[in-house]
C-alpha positions, 0 to 999 in steps of 0.5 A: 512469492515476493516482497513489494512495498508501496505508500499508502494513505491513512487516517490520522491518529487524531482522526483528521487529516491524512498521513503517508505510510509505506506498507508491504504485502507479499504477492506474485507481481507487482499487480496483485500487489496493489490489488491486495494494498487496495483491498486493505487500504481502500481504493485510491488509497495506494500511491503509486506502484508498489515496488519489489523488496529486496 
């Protein structure tokens, strides 16, 4: 199992607007990686391609 990180978008404390965050899951590649971002942060949430931690 990896590491990756990735941004992800989220509702402001506040309630309105967005903010960016990143967010890390640990996962074979880099496609379950955002299968798993996607499913905790709802689709098209994920921004961009998750990249491997070191």
């Amino acid at each position: 199992m990896n590491t990756y990180k990735a941004n992800v978008r989220v509702a402001k404390s506040g309630g309105i607007g967005t903010m960016m965050v990143w967010a890390q899951v640990q996962a074979q590649n880099t496609i379950a990686a955002k299968c798993l971002l996607e499913a905790q942060y709802g689709r098209g949430n994920v921004i961009g391609v998750p990249v491997l931690v070191r």
